[in-house]
DRENMAR-961928 format. One record per residue (C-alpha): x, y, z; residue in three letters; residue number from 0. Coordinates in Angstrom, 3 decimals, padded with zeros to 6 digits. Each point is the difference from the previous one (the first is absolute). Example, Ala and Ser with C-alpha at 12.3 -4.5 7.8 and 13.67 -1.06 7.14 Angstrom:
BEGIN
<pt><px>012.300</px><py>-004.500</py><pz>007.800</pz><code>ALA</code><pos>0</pos></pt>
<pt><px>001.370</px><py>003.440</py><pz>-000.660</pz><code>SER</code><pos>1</pos></pt>
END
This chain:
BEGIN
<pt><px>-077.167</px><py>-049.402</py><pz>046.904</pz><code>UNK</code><pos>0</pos></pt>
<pt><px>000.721</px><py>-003.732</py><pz>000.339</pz><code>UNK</code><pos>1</pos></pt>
<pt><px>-001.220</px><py>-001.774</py><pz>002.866</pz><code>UNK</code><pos>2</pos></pt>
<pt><px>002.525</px><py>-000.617</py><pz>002.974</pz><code>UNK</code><pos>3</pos></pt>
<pt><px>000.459</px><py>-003.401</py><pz>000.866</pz><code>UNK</code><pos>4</pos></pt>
<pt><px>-000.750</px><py>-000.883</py><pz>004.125</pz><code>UNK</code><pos>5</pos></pt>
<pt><px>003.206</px><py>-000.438</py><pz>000.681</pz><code>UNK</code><pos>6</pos></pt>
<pt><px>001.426</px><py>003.171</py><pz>-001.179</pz><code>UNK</code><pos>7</pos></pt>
<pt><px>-002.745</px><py>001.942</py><pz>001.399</pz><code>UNK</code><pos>8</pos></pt>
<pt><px>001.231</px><py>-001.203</py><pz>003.031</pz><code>UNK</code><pos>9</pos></pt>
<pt><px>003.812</px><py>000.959</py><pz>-000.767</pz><code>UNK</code><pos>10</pos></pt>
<pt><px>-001.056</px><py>003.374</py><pz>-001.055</pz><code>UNK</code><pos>11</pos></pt>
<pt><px>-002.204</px><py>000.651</py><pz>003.002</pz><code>UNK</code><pos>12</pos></pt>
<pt><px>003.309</px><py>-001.173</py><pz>002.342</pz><code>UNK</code><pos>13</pos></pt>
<pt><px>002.801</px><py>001.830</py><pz>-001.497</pz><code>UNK</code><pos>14</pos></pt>
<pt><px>-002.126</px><py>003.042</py><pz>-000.160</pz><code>UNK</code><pos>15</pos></pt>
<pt><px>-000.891</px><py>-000.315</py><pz>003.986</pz><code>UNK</code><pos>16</pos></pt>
<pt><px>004.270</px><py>-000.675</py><pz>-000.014</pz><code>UNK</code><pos>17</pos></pt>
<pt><px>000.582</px><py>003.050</py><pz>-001.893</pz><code>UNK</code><pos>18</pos></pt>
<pt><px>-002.436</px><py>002.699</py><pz>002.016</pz><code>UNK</code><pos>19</pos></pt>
<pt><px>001.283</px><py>-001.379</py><pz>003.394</pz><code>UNK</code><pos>20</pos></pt>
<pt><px>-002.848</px><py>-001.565</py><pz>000.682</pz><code>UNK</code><pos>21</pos></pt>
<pt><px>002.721</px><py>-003.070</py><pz>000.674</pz><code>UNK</code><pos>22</pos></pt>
<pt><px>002.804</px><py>001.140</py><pz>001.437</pz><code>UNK</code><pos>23</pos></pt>
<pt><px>003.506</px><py>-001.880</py><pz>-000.396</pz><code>UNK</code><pos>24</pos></pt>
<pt><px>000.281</px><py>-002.637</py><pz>002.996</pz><code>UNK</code><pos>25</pos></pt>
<pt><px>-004.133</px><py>-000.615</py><pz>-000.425</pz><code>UNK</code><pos>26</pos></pt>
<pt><px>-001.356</px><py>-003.040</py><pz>000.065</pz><code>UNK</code><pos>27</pos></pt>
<pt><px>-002.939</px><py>-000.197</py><pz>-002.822</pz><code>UNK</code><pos>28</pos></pt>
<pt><px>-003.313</px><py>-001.445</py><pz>000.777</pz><code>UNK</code><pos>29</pos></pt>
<pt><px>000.135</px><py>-003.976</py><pz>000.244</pz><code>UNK</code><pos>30</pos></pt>
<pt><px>-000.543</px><py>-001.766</py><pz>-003.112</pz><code>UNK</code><pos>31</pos></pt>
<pt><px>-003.705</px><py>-000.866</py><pz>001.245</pz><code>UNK</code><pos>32</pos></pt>
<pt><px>-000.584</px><py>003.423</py><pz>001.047</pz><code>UNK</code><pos>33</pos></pt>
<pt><px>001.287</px><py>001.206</py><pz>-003.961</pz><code>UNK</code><pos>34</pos></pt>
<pt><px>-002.728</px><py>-002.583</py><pz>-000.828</pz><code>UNK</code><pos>35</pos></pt>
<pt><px>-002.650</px><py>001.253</py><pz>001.593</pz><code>UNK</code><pos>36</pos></pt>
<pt><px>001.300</px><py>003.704</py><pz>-000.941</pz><code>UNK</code><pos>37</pos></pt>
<pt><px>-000.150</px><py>-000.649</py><pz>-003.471</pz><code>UNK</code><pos>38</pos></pt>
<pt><px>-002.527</px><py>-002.682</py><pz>-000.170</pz><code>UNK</code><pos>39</pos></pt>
<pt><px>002.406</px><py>-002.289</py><pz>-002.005</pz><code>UNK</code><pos>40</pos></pt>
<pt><px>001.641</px><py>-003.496</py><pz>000.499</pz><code>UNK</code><pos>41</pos></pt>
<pt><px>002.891</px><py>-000.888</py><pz>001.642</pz><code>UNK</code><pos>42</pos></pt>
<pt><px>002.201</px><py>-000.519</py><pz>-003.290</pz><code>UNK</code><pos>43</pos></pt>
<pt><px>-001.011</px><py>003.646</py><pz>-001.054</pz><code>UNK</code><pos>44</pos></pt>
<pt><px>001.666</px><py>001.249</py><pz>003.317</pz><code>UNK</code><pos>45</pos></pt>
<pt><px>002.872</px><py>-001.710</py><pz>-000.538</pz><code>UNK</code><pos>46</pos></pt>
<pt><px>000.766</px><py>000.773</py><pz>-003.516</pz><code>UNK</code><pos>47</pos></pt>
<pt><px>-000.450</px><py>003.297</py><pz>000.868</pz><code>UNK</code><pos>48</pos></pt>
<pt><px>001.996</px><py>-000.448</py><pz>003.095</pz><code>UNK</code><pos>49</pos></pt>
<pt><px>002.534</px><py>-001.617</py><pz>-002.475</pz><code>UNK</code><pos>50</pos></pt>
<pt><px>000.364</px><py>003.065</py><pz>-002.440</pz><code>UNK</code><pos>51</pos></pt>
<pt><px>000.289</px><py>002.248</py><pz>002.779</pz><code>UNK</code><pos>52</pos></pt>
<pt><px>003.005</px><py>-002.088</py><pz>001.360</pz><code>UNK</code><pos>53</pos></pt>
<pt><px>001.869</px><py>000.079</py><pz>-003.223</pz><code>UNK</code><pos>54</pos></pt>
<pt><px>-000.453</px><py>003.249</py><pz>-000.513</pz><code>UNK</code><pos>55</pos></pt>
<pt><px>001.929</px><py>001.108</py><pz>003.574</pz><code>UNK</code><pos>56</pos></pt>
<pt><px>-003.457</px><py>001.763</py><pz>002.105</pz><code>UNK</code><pos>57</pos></pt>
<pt><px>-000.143</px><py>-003.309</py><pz>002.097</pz><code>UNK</code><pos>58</pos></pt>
<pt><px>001.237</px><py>-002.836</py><pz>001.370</pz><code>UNK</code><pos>59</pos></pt>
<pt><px>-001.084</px><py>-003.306</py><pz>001.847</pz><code>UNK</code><pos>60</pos></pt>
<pt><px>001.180</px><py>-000.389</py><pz>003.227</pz><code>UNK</code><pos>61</pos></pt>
<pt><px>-000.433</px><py>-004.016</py><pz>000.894</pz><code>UNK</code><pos>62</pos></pt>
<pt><px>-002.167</px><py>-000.227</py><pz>003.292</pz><code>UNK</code><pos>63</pos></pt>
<pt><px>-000.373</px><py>003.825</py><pz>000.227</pz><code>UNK</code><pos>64</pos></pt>
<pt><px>-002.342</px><py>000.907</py><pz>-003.258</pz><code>UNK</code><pos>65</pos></pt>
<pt><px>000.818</px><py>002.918</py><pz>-003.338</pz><code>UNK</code><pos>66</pos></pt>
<pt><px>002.148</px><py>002.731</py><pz>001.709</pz><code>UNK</code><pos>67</pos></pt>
<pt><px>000.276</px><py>003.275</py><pz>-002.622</pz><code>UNK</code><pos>68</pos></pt>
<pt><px>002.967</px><py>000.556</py><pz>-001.356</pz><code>UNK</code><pos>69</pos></pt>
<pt><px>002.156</px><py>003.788</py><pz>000.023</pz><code>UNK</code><pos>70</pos></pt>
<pt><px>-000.061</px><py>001.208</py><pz>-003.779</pz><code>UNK</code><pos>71</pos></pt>
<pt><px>001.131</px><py>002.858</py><pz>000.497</pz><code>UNK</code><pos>72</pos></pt>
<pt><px>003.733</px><py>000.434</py><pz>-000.975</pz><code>UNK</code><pos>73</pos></pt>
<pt><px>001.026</px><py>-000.648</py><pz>-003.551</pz><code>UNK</code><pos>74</pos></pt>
<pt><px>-000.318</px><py>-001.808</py><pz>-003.215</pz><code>UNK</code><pos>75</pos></pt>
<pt><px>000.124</px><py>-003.893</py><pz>000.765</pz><code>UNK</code><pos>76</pos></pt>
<pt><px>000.579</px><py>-001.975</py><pz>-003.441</pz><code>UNK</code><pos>77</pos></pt>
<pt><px>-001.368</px><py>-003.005</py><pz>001.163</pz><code>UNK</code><pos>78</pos></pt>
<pt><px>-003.304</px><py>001.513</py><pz>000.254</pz><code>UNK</code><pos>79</pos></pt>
<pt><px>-002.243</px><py>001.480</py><pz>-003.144</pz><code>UNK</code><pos>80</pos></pt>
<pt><px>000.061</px><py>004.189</py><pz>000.918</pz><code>UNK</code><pos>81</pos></pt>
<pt><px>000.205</px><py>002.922</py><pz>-001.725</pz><code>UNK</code><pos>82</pos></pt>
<pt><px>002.236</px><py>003.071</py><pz>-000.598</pz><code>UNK</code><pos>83</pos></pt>
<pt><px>-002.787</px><py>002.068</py><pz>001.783</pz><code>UNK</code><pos>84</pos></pt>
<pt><px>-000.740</px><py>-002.160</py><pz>002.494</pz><code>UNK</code><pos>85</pos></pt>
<pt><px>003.677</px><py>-000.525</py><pz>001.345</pz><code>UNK</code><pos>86</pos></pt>
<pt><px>000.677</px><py>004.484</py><pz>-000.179</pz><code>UNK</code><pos>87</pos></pt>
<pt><px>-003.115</px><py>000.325</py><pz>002.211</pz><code>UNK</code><pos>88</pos></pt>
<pt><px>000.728</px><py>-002.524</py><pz>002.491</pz><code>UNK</code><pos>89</pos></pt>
<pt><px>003.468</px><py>002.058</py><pz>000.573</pz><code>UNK</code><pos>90</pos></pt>
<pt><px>-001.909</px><py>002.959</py><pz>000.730</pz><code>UNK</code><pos>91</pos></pt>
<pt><px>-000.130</px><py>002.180</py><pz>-003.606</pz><code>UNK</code><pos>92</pos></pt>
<pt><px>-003.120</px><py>001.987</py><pz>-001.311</pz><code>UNK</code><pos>93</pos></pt>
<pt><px>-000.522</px><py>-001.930</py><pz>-002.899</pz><code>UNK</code><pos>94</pos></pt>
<pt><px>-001.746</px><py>001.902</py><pz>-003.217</pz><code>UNK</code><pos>95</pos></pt>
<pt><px>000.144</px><py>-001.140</py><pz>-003.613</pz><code>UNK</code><pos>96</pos></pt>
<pt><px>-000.317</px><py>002.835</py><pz>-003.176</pz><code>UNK</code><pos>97</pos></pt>
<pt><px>-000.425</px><py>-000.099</py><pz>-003.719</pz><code>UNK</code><pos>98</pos></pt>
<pt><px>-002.442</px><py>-003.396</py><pz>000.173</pz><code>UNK</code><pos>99</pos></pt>
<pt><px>-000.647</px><py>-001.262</py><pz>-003.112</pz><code>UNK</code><pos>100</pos></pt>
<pt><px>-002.386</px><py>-003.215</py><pz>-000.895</pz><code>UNK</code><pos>101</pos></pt>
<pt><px>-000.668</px><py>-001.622</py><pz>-003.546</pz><code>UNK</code><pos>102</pos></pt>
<pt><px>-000.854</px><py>-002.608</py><pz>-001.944</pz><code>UNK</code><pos>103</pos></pt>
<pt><px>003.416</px><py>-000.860</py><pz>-002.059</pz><code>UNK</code><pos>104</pos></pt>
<pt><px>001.608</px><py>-002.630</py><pz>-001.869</pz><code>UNK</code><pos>105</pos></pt>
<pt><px>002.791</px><py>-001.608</py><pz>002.437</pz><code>UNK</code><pos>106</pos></pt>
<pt><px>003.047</px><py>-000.151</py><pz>-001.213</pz><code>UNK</code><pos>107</pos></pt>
<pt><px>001.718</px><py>-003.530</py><pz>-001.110</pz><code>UNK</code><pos>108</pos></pt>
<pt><px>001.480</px><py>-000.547</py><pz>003.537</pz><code>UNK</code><pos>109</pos></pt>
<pt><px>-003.259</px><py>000.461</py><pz>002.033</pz><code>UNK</code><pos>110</pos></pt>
<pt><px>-001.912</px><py>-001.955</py><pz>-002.822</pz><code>UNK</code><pos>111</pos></pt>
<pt><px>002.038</px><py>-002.811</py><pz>000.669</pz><code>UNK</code><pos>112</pos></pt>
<pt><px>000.507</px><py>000.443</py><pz>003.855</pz><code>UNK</code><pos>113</pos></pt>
<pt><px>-003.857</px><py>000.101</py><pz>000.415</pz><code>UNK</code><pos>114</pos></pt>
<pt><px>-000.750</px><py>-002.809</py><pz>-002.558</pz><code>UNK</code><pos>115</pos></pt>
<pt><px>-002.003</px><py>002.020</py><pz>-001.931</pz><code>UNK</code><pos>116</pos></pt>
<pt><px>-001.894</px><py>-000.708</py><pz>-003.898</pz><code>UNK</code><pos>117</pos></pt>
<pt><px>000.951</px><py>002.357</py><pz>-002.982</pz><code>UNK</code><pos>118</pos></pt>
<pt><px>-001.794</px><py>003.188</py><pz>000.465</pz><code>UNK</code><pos>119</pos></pt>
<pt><px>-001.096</px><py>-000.551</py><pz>003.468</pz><code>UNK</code><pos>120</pos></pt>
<pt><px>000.044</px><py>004.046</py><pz>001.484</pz><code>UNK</code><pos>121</pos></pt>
<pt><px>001.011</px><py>000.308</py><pz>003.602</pz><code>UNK</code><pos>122</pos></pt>
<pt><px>-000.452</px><py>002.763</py><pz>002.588</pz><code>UNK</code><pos>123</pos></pt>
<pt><px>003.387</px><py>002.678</py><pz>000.513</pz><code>UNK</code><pos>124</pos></pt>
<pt><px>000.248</px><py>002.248</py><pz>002.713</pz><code>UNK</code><pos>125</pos></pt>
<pt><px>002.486</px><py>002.633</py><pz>000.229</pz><code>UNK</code><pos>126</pos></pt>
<pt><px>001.185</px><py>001.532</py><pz>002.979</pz><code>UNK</code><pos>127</pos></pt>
<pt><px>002.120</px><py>002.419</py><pz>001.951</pz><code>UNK</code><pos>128</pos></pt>
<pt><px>000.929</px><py>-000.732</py><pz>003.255</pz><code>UNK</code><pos>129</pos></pt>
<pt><px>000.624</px><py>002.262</py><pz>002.608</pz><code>UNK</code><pos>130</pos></pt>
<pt><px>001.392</px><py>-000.828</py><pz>003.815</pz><code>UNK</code><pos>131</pos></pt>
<pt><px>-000.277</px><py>003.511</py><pz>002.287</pz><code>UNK</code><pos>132</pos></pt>
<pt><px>-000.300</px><py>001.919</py><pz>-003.270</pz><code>UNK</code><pos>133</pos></pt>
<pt><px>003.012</px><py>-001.528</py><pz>-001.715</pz><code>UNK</code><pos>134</pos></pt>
<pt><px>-000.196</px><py>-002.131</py><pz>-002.934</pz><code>UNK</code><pos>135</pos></pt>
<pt><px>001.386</px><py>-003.485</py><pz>000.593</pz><code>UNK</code><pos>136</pos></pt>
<pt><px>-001.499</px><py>-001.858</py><pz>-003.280</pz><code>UNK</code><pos>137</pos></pt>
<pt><px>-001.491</px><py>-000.306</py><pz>-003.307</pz><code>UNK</code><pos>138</pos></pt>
<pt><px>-002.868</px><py>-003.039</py><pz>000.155</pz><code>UNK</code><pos>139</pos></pt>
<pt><px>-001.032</px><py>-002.097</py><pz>-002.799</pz><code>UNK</code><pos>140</pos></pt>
<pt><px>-002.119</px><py>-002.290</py><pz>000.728</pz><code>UNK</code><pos>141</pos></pt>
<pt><px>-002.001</px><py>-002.393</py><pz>-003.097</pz><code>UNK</code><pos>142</pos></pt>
<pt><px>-003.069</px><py>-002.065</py><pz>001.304</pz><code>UNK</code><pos>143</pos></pt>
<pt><px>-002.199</px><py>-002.727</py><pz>-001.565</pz><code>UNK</code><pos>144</pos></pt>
<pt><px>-003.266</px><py>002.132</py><pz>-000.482</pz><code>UNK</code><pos>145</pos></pt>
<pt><px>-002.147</px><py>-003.255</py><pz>000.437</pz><code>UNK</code><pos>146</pos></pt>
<pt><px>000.490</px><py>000.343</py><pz>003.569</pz><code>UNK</code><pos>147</pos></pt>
<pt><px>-000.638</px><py>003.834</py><pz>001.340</pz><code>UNK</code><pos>148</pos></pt>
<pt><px>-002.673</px><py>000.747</py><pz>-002.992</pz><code>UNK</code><pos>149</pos></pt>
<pt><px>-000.390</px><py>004.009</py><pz>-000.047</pz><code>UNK</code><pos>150</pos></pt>
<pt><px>003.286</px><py>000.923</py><pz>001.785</pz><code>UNK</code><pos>151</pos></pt>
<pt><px>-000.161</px><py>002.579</py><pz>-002.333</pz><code>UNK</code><pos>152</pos></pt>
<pt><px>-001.988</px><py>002.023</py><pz>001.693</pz><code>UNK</code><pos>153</pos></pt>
<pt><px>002.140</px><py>000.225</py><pz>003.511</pz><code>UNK</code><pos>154</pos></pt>
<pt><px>002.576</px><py>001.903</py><pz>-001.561</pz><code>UNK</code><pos>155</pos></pt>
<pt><px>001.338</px><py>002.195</py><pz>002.974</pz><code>UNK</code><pos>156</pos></pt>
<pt><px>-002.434</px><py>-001.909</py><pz>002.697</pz><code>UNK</code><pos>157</pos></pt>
<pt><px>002.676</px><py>-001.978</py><pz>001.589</pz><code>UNK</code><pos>158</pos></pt>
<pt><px>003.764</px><py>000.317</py><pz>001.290</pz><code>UNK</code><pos>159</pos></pt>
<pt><px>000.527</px><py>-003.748</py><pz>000.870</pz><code>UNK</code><pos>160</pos></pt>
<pt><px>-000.746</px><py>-002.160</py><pz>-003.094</pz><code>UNK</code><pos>161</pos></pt>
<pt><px>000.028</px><py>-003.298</py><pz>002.093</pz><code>UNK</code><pos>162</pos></pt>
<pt><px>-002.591</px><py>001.073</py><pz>003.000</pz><code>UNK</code><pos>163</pos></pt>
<pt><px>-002.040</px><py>001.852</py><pz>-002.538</pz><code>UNK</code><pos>164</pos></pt>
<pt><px>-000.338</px><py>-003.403</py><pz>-002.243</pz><code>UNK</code><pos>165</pos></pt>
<pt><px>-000.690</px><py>-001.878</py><pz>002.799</pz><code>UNK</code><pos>166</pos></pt>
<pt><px>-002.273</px><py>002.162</py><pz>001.552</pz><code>UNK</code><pos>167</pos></pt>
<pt><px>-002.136</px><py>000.801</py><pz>-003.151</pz><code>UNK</code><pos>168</pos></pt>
<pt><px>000.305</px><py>-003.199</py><pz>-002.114</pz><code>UNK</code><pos>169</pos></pt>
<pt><px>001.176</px><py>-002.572</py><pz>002.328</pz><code>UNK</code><pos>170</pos></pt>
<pt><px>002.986</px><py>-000.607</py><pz>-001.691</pz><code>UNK</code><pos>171</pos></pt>
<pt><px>003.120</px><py>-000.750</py><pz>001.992</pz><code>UNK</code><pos>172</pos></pt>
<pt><px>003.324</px><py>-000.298</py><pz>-001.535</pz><code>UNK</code><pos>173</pos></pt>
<pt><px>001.249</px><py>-003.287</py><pz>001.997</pz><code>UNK</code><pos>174</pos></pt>
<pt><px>003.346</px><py>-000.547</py><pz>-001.881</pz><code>UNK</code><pos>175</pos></pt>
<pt><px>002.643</px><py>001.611</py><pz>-002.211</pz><code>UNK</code><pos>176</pos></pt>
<pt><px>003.598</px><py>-000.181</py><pz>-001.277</pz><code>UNK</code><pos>177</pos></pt>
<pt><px>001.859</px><py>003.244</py><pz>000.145</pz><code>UNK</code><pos>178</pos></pt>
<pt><px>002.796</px><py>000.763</py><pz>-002.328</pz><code>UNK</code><pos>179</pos></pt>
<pt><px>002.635</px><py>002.843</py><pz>001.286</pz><code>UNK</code><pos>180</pos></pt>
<pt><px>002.557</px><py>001.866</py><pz>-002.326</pz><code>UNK</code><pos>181</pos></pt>
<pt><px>001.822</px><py>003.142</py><pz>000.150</pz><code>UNK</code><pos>182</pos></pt>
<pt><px>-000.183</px><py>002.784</py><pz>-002.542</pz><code>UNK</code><pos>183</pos></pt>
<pt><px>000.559</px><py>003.433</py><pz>-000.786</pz><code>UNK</code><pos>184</pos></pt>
<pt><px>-002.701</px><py>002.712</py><pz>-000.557</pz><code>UNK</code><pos>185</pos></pt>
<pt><px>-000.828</px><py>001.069</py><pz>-003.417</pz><code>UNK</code><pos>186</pos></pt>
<pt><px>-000.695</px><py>003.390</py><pz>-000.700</pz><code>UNK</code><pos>187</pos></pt>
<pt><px>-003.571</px><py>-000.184</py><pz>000.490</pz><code>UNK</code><pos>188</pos></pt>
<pt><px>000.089</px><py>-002.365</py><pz>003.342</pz><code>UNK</code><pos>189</pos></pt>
<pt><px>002.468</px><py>002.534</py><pz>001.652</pz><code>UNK</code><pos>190</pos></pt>
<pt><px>-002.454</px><py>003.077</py><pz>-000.665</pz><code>UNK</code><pos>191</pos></pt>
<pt><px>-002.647</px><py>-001.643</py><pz>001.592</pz><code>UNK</code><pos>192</pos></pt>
<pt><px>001.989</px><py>-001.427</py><pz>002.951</pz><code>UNK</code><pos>193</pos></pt>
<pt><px>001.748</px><py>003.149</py><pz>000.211</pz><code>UNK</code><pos>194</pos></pt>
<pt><px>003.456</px><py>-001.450</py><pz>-000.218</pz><code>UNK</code><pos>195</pos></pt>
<pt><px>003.278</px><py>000.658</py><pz>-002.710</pz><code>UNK</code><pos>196</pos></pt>
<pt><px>-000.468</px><py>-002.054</py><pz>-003.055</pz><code>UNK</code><pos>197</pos></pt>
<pt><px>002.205</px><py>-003.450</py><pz>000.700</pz><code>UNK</code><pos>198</pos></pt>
<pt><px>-000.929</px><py>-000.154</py><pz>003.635</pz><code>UNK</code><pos>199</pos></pt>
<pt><px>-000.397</px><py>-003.248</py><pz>001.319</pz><code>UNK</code><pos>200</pos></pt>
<pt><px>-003.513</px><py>-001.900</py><pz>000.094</pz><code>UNK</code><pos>201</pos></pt>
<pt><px>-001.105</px><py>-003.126</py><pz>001.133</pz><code>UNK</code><pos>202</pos></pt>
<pt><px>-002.146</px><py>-001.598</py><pz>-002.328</pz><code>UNK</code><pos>203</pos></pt>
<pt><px>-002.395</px><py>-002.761</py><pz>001.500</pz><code>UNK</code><pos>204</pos></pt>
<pt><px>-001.993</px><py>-002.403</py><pz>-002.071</pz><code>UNK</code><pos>205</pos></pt>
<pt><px>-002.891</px><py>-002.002</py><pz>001.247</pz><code>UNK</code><pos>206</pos></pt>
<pt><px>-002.403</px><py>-002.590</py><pz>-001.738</pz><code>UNK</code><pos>207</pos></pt>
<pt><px>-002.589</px><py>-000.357</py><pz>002.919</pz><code>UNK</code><pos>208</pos></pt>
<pt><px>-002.375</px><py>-002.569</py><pz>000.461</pz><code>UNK</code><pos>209</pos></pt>
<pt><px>-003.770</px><py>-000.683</py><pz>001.537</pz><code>UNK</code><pos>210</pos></pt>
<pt><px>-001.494</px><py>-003.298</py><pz>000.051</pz><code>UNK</code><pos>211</pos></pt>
<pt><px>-001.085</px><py>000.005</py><pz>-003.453</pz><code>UNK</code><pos>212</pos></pt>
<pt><px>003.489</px><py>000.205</py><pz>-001.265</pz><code>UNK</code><pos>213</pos></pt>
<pt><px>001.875</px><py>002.639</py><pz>-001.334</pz><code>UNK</code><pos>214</pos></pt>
<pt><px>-001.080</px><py>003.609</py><pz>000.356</pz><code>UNK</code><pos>215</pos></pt>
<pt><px>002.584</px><py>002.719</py><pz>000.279</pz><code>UNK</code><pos>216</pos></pt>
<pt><px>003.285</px><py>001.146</py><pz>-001.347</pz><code>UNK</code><pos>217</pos></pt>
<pt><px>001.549</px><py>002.765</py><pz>001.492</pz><code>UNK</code><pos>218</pos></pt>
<pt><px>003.192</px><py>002.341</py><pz>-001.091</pz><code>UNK</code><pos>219</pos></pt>
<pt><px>001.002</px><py>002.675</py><pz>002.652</pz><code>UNK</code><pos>220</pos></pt>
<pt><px>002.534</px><py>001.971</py><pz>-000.298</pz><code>UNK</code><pos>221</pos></pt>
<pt><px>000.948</px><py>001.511</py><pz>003.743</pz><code>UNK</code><pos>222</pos></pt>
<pt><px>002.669</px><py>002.615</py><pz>001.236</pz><code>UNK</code><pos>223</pos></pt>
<pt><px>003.117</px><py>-002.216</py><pz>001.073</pz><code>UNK</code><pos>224</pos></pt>
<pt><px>000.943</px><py>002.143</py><pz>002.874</pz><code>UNK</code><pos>225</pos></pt>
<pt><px>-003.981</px><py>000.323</py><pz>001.432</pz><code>UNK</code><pos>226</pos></pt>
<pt><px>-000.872</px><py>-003.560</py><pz>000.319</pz><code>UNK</code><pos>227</pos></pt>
<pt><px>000.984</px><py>-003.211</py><pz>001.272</pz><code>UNK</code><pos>228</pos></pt>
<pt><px>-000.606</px><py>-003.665</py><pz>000.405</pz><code>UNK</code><pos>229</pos></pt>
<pt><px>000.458</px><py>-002.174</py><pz>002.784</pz><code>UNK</code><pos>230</pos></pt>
<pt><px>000.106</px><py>-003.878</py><pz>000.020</pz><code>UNK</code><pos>231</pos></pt>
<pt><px>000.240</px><py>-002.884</py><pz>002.234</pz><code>UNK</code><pos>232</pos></pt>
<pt><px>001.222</px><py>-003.079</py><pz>-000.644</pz><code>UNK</code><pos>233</pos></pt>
<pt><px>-000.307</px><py>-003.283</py><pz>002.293</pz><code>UNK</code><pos>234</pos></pt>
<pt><px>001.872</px><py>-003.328</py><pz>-000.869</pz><code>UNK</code><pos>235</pos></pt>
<pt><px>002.240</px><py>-000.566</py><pz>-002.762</pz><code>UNK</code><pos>236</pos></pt>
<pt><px>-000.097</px><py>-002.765</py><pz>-003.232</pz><code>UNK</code><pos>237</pos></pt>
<pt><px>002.879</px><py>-002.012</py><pz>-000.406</pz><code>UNK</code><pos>238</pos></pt>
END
């Protein structure tokens, strides 16, 4: 496992407090002296973790008042870096994946070039089912530079969330992406597994995800049209 850097130890420790309650929306956290002191780092290690928090939606600084948490709880934002799984549970569903499947491959052309990677570079593939309340909502692909998460192999059916469980056991946090959306029709084999007519609608989203050492993900999902959703908001306009 690669060592976690102090300012992301602090992150991690925060959103995971934000997560089990422990910080409630409308909290204030702990003053940035008192985060010090907590986690024995500097001042600029607060804040940068204060910073990532921000961007990511769990908080926000309130001027003359302190870092009041943030309500997470209601769907998909797209200006924020979250997942599939993440967004079903905050809505409530029993989230449970099926048919995991993790190997060493050679990426395809598209993820070869999305990830910047050298001729016959391998890369980590999971495959997964995903089920919300018993129902399957999507087929996961997910390729990831191997450098980072060395022995993922082994976790194979250990995890439901991909994001907490790399952060949690490797430290590695996922702190930017572009997502692609299209709409297609189920193929024979998609529409067994999602349990729909062959031709039914999917939404297929792509992702090339990023941690601070660059490029680290792509990402094709295919998800039931009428079972999921997205919801954005937009402030300001260019003209």
């Amino acid at each position: 496992m690669q060592k976690v850097t102090a300012y992301m130890t602090v992150y991690l420790s925060i959103k995971k407090l934000i997560k089990e309650g422990a910080y409630k929306p409308g909290m204030l956290l702990p003053t940035e002296r008192d985060l010090e002191k907590i986690y024995a780092v500097s001042r600029i290690t607060v804040r940068r973790a204060i910073a990532m928090l921000s961007d990511e939606g769990y908080v926000k600084v309130v001027q003359g008042k302190g870092t009041e948490v943030r309500d997470i709880s209601t769907t998909q934002q797209l200006n924020t870096v979250t997942s599939i799984t993440e967004t079903l549970k905050r809505k409530g569903y029993n989230i449970t994946v099926e048919g995991v499947n993790i190997q060493l491959v050679q990426p395809p052309e598209i993820v070869r070039e999305k990830l910047k990677l050298e001729p016959e570079v391998t890369v980590y593939l999971i495959q997964r089912i995903l089920y919300a309340d018993d129902k399957p909502i999507a087929l996961m692909n997910n390729y990831l530079v191997k450098n980072q998460i060395p022995g993922f192999e082994q976790y194979a059916g250990k995890f439901v969330g991909l994001y907490n469980f790399l952060e949690n056991t490797y430290g590695v946090v996922v702190t930017e992406a572009d997502d692609t959306f299209s709409a297609v029709n189920a193929d024979y084999l998609e529409a067994q597994v999602l349990h729909l007519k062959q031709g039914a609608a999917l939404l297929r989203s792509r992702r090339i995800g990023y941690t601070e050492k660059g490029p680290f993900e792509y990402v094709d999902n295919k998800l039931v049209g009428d079972r999921y959703e997205f919801s954005i908001h937009m402030t300001g306009r260019i003209r």
